[in-house]
Backbone as XML, in Angstrom:
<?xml version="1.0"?>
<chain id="A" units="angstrom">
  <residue number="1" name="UNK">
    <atom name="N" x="13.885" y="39.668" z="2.458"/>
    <atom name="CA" x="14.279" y="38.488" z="3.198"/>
    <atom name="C" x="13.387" y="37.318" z="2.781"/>
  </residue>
  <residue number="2" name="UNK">
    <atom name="N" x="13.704" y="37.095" z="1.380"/>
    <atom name="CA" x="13.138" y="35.669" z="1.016"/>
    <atom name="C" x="13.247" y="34.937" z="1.830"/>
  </residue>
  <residue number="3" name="UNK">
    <atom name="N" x="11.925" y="33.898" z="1.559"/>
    <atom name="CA" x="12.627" y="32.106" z="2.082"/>
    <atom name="C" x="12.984" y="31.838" z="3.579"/>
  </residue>
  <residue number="4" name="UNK">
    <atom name="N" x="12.549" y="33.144" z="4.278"/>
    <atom name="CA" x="13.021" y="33.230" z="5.820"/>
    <atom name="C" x="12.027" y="32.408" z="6.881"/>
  </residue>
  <residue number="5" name="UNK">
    <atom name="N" x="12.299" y="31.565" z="7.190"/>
    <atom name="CA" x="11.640" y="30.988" z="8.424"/>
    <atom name="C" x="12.127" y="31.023" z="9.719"/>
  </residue>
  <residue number="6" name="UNK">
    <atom name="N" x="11.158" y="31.083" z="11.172"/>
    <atom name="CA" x="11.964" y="31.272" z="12.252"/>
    <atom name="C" x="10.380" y="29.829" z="12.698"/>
  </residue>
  <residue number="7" name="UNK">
    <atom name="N" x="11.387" y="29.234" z="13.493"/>
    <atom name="CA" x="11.245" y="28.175" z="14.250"/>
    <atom name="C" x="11.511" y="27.718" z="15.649"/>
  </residue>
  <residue number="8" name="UNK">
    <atom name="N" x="10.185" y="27.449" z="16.408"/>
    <atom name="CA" x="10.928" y="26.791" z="17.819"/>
    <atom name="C" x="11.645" y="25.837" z="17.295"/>
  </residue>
  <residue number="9" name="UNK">
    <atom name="N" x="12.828" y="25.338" z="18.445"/>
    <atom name="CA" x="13.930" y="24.299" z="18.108"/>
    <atom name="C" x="12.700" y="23.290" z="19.094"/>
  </residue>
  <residue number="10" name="UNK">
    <atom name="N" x="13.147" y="21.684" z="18.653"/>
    <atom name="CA" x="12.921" y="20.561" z="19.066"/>
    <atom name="C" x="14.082" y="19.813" z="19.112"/>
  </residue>
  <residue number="11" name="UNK">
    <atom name="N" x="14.546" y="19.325" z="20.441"/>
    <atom name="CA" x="15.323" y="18.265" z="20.458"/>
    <atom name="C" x="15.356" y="17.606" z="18.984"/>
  </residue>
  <residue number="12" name="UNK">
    <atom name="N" x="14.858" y="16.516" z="18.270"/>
    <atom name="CA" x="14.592" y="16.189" z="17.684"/>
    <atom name="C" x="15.310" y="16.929" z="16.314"/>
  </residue>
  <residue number="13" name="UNK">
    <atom name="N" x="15.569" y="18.130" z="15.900"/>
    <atom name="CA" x="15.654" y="19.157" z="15.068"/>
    <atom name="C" x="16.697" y="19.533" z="15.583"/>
  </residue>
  <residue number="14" name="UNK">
    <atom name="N" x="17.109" y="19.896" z="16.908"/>
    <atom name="CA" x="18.341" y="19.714" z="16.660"/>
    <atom name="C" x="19.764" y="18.740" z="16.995"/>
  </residue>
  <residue number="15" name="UNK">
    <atom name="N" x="19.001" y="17.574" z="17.173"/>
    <atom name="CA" x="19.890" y="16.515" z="17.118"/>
    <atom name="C" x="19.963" y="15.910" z="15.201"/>
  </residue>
  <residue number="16" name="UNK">
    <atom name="N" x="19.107" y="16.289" z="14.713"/>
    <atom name="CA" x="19.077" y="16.046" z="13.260"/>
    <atom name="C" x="20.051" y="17.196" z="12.527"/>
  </residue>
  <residue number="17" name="UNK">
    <atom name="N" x="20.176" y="17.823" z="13.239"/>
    <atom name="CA" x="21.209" y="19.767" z="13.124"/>
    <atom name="C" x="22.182" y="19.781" z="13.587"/>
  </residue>
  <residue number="18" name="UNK">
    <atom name="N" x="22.972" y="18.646" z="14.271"/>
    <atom name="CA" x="23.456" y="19.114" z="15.333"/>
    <atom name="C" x="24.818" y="19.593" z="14.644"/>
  </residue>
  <residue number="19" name="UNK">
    <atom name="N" x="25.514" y="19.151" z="13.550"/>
    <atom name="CA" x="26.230" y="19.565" z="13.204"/>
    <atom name="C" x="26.703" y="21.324" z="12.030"/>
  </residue>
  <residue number="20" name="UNK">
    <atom name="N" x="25.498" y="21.413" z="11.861"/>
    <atom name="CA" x="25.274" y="22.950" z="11.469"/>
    <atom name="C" x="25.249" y="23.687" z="12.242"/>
  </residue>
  <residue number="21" name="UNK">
    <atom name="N" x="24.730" y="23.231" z="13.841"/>
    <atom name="CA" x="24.555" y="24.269" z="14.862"/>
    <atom name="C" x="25.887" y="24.624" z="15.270"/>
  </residue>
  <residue number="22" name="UNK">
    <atom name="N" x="26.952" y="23.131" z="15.299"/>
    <atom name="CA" x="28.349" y="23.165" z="15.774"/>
    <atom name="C" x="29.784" y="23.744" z="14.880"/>
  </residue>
  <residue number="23" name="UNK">
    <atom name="N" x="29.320" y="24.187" z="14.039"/>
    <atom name="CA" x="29.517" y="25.269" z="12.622"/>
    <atom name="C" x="29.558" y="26.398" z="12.996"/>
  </residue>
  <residue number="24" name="UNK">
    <atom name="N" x="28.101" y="26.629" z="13.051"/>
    <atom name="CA" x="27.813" y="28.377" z="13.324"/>
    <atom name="C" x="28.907" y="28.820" z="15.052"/>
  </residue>
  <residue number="25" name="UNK">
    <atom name="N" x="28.870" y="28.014" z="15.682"/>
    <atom name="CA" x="29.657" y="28.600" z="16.891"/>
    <atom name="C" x="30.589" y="28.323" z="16.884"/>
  </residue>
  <residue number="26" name="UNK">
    <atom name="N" x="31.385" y="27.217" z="15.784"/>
    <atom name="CA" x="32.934" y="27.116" z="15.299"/>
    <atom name="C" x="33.715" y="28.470" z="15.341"/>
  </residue>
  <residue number="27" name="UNK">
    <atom name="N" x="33.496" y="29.445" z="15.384"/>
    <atom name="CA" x="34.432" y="30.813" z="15.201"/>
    <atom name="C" x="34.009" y="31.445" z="17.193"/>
  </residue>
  <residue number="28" name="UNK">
    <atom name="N" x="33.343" y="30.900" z="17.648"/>
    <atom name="CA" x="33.056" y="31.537" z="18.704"/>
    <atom name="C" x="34.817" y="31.621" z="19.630"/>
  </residue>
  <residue number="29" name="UNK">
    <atom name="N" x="34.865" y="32.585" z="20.819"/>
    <atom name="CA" x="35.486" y="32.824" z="21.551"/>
    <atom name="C" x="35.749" y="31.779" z="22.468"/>
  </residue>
  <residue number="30" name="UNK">
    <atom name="N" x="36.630" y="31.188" z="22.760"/>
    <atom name="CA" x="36.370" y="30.033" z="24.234"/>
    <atom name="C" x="35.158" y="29.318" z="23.953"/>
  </residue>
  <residue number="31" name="UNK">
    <atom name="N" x="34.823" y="28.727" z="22.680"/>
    <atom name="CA" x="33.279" y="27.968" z="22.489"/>
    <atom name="C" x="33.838" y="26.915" z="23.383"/>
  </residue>
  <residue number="32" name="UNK">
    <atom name="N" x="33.071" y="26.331" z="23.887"/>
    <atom name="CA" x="32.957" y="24.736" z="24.772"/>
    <atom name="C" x="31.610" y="23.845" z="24.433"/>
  </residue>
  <residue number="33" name="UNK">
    <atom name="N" x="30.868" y="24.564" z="24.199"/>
    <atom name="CA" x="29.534" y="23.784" z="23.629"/>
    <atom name="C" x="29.654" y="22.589" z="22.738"/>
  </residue>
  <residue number="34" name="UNK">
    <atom name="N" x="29.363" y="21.678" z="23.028"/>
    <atom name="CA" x="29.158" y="20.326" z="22.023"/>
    <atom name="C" x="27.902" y="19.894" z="21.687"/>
  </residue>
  <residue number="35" name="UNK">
    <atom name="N" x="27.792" y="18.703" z="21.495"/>
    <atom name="CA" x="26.513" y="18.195" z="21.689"/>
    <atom name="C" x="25.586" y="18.100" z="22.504"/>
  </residue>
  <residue number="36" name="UNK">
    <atom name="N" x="26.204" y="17.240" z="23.726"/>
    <atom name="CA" x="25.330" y="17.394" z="24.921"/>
    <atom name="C" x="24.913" y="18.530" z="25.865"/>
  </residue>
  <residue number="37" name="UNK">
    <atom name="N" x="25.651" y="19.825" z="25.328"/>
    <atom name="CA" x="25.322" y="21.040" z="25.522"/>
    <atom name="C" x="24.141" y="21.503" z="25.169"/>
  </residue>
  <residue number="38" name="UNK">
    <atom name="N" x="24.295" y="21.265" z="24.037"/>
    <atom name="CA" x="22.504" y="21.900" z="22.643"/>
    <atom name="C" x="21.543" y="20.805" z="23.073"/>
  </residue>
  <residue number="39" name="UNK">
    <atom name="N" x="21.979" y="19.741" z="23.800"/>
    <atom name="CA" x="20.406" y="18.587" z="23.564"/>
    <atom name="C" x="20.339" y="18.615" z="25.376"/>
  </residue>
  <residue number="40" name="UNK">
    <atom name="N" x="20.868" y="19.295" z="26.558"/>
    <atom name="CA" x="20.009" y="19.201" z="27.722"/>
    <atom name="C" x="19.137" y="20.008" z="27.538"/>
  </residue>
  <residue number="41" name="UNK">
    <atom name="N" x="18.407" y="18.963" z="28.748"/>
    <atom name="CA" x="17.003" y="19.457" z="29.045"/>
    <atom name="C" x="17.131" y="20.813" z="29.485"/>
  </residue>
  <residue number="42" name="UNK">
    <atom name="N" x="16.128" y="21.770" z="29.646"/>
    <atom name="CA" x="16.910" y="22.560" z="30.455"/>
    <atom name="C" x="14.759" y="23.424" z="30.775"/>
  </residue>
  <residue number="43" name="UNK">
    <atom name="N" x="14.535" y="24.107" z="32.227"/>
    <atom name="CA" x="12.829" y="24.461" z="31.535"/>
    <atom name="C" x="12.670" y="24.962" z="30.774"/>
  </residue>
  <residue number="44" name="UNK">
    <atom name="N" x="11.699" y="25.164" z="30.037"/>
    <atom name="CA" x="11.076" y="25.839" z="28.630"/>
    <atom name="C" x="11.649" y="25.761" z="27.891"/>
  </residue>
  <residue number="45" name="UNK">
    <atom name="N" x="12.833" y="25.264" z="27.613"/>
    <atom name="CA" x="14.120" y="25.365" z="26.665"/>
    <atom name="C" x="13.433" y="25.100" z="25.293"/>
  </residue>
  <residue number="46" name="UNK">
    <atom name="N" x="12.756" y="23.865" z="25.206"/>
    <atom name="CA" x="11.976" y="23.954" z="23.720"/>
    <atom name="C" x="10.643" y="24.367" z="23.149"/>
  </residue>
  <residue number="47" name="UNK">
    <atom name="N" x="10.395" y="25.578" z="24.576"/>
    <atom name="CA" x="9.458" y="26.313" z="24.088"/>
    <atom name="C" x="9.858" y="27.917" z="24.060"/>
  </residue>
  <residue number="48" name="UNK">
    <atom name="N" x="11.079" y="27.992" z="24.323"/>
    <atom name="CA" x="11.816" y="29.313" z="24.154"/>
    <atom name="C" x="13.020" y="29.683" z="23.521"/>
  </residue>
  <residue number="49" name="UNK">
    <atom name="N" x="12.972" y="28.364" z="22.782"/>
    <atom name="CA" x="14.693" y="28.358" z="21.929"/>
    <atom name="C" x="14.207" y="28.243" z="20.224"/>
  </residue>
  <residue number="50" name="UNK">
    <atom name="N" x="14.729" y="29.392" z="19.748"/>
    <atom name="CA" x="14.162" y="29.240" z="17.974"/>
    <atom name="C" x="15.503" y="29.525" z="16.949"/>
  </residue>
  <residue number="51" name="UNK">
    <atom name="N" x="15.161" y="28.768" z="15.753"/>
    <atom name="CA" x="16.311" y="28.959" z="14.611"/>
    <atom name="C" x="15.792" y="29.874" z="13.847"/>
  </residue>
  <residue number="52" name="UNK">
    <atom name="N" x="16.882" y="30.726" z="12.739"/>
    <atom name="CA" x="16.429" y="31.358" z="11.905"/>
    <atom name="C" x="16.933" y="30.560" z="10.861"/>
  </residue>
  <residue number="53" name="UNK">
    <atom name="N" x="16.191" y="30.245" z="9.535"/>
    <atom name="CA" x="16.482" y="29.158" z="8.481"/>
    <atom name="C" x="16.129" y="30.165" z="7.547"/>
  </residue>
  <residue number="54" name="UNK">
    <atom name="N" x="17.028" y="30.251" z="6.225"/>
    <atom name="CA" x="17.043" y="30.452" z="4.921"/>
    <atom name="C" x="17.234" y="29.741" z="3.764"/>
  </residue>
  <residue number="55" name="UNK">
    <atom name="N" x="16.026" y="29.678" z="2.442"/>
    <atom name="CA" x="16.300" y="28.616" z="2.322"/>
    <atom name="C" x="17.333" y="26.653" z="2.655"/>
  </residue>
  <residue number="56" name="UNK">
    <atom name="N" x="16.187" y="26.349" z="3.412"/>
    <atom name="CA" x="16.685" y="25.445" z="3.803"/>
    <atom name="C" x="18.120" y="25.348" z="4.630"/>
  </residue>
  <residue number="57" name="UNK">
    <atom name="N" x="18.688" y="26.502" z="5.329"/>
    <atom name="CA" x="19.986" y="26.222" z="5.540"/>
    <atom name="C" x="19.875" y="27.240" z="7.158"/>
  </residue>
  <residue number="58" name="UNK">
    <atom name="N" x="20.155" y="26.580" z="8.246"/>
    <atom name="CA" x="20.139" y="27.555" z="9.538"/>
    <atom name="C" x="21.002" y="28.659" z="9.688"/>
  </residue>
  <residue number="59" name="UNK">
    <atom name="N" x="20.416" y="29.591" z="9.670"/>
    <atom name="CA" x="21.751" y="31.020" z="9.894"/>
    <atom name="C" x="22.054" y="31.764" z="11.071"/>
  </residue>
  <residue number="60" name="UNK">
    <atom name="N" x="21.120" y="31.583" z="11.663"/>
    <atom name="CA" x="21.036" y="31.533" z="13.371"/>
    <atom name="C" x="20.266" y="30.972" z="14.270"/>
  </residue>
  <residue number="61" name="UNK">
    <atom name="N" x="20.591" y="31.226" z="15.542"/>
    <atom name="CA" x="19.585" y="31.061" z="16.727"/>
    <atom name="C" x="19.813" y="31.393" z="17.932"/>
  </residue>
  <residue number="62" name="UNK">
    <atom name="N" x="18.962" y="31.130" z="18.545"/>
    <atom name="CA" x="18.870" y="31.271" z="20.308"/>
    <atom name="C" x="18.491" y="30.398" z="21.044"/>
  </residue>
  <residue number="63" name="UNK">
    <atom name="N" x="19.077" y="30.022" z="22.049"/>
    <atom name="CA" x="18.953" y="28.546" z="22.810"/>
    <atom name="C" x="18.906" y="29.593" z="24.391"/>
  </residue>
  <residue number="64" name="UNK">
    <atom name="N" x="17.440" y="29.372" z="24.857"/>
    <atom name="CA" x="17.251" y="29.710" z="26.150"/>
    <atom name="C" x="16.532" y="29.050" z="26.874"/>
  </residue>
  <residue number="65" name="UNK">
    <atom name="N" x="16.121" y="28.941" z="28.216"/>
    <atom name="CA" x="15.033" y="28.387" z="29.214"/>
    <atom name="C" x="14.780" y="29.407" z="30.098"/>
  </residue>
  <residue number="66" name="UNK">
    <atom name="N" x="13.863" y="29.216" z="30.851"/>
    <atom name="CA" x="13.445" y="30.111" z="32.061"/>
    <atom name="C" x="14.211" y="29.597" z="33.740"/>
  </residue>
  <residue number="67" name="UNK">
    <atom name="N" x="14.633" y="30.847" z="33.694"/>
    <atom name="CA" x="15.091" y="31.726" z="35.237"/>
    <atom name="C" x="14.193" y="31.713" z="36.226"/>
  </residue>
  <residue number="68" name="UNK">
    <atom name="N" x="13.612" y="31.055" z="36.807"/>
    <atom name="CA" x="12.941" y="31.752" z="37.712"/>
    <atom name="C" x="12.022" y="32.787" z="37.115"/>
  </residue>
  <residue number="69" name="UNK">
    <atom name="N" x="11.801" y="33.803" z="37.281"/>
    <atom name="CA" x="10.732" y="34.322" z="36.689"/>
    <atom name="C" x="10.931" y="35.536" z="35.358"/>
  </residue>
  <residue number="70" name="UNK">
    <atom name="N" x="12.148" y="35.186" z="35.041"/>
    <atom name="CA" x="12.476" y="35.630" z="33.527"/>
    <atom name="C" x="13.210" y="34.693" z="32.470"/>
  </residue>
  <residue number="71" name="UNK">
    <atom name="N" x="13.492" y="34.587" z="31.470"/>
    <atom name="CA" x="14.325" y="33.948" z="30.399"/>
    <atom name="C" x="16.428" y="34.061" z="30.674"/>
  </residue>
  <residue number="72" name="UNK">
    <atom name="N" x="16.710" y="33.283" z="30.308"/>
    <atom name="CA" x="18.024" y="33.399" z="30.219"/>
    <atom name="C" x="18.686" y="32.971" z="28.749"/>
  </residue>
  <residue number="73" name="UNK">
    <atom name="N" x="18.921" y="33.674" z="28.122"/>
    <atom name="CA" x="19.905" y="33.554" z="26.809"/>
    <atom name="C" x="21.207" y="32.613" z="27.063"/>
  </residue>
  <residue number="74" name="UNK">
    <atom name="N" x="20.938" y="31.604" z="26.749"/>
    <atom name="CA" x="22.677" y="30.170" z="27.011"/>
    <atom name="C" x="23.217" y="30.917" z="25.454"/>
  </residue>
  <residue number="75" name="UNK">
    <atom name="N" x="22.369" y="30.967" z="24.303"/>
    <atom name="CA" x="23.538" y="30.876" z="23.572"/>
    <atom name="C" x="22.697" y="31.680" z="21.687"/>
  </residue>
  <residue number="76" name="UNK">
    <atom name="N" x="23.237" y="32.636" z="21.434"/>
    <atom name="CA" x="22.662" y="33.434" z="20.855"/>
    <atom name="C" x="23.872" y="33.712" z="19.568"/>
  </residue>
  <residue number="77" name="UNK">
    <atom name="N" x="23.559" y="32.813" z="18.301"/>
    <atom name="CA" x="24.714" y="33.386" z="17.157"/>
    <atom name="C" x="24.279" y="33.086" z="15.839"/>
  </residue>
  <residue number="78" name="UNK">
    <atom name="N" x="24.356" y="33.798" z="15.207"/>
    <atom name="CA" x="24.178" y="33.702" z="13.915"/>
    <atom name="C" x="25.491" y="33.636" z="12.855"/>
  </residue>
  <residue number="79" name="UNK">
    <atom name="N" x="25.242" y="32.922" z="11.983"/>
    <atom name="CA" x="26.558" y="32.552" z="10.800"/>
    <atom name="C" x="27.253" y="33.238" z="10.519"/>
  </residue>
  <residue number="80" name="UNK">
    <atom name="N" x="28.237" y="32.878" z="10.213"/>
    <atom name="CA" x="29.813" y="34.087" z="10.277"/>
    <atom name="C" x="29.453" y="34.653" z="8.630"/>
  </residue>
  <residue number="81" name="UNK">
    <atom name="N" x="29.048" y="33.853" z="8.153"/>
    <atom name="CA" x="28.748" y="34.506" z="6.507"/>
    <atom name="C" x="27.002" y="35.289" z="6.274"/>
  </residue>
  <residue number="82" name="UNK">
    <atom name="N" x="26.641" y="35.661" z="7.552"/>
    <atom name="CA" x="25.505" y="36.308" z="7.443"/>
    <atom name="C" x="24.986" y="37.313" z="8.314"/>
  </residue>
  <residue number="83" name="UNK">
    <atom name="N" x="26.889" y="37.439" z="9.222"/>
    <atom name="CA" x="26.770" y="38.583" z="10.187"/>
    <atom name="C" x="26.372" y="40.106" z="9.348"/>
  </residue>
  <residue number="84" name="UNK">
    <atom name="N" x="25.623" y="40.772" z="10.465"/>
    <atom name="CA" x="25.769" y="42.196" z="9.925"/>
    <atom name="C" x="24.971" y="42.213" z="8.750"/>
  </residue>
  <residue number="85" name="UNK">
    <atom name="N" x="23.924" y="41.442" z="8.823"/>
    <atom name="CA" x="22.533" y="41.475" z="7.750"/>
    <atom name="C" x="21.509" y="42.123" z="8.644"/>
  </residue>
  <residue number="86" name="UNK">
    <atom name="N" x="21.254" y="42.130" z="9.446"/>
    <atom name="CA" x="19.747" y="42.517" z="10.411"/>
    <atom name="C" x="19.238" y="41.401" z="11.128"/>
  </residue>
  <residue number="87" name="UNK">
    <atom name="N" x="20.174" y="40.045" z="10.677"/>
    <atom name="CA" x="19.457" y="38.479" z="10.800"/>
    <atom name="C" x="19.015" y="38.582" z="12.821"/>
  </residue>
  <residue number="88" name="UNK">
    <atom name="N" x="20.694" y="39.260" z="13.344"/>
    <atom name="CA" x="20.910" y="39.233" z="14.805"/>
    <atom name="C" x="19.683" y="40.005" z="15.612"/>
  </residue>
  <residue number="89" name="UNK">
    <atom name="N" x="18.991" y="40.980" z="15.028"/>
    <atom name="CA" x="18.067" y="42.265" z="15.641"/>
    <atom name="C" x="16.931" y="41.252" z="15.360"/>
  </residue>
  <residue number="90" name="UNK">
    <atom name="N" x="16.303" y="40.170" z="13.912"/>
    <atom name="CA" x="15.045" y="39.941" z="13.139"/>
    <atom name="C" x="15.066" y="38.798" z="14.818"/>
  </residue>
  <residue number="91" name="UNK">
    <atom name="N" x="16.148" y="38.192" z="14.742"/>
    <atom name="CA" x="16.100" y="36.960" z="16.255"/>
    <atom name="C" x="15.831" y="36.791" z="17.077"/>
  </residue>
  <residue number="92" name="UNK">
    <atom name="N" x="16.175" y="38.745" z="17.816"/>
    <atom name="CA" x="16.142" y="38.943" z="19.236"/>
    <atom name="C" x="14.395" y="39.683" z="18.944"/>
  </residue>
  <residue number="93" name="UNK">
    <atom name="N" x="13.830" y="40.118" z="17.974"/>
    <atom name="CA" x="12.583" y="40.699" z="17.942"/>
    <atom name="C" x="11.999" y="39.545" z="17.995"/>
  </residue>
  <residue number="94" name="UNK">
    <atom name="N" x="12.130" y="38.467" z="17.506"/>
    <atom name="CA" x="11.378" y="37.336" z="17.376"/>
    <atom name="C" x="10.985" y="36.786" z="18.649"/>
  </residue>
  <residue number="95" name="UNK">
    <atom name="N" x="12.479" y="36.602" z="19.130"/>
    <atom name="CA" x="12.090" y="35.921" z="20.740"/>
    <atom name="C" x="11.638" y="36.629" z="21.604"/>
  </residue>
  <residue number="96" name="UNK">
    <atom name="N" x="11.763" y="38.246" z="21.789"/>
    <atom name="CA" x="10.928" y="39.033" z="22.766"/>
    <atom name="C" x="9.471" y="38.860" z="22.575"/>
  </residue>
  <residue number="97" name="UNK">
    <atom name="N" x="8.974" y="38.645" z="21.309"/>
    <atom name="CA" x="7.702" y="38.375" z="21.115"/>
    <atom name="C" x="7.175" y="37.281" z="21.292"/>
  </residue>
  <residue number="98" name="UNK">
    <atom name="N" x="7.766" y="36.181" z="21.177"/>
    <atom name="CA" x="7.197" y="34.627" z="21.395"/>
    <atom name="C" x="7.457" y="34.408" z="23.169"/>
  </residue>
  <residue number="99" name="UNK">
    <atom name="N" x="8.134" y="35.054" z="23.338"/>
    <atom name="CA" x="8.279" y="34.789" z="25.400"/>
    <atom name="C" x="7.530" y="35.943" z="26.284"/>
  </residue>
  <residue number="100" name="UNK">
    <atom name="N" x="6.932" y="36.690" z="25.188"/>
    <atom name="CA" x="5.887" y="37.186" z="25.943"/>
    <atom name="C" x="4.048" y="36.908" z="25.719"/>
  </residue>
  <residue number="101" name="UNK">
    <atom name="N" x="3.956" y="35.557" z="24.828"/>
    <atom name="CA" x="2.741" y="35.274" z="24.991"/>
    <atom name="C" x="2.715" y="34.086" z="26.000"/>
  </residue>
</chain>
């Protein structure tokens, strides 16, 4: 897994994204998410929401905030051309580990 970076999201990052992000959930079921979906505030949201990037290009992510006294997953997908790599398992290991320091 060359070239693999995982990243907290920043407003900022993904209003500069916003249209790659609105890509990857283009195939979703009943998607409704737009813009102003991915850029509320929401708590911890941009200290608990991360992309997975390959060279230079986003292939997934997870957009969450805190519950009360656990995390809630809003929105968890990775690229239709990179399903069924390990990308979905490398995401969810990532974020169990960064929301528990």
């Amino acid at each position: 897994m060359d070239n693999l970076t995982i990243q907290n999201l920043s407003k900022e990052f993904l209003q500069t994204h916003i249209t790659e992000f609105l890509d990857i959930i283009s195939d979703g079921l009943n998607e409704y998410w737009g813009e102003k979906e991915f850029l509320y505030d929401l708590p911890e949201k941009w200290n608990s929401s991360i992309a997975l990037i390959i060279q230079n290009s986003i292939v997934g992510f997870i957009i969450s905030s805190r519950k009360a006294d656990c995390f809630h997953i809003h929105k968890f997908f990775i690229h239709r051309l990179h399903r069924k790599s390990g990308y979905g398992s490398l995401l969810i290991r990532e974020f169990q580990k960064r929301i528990k320091q």
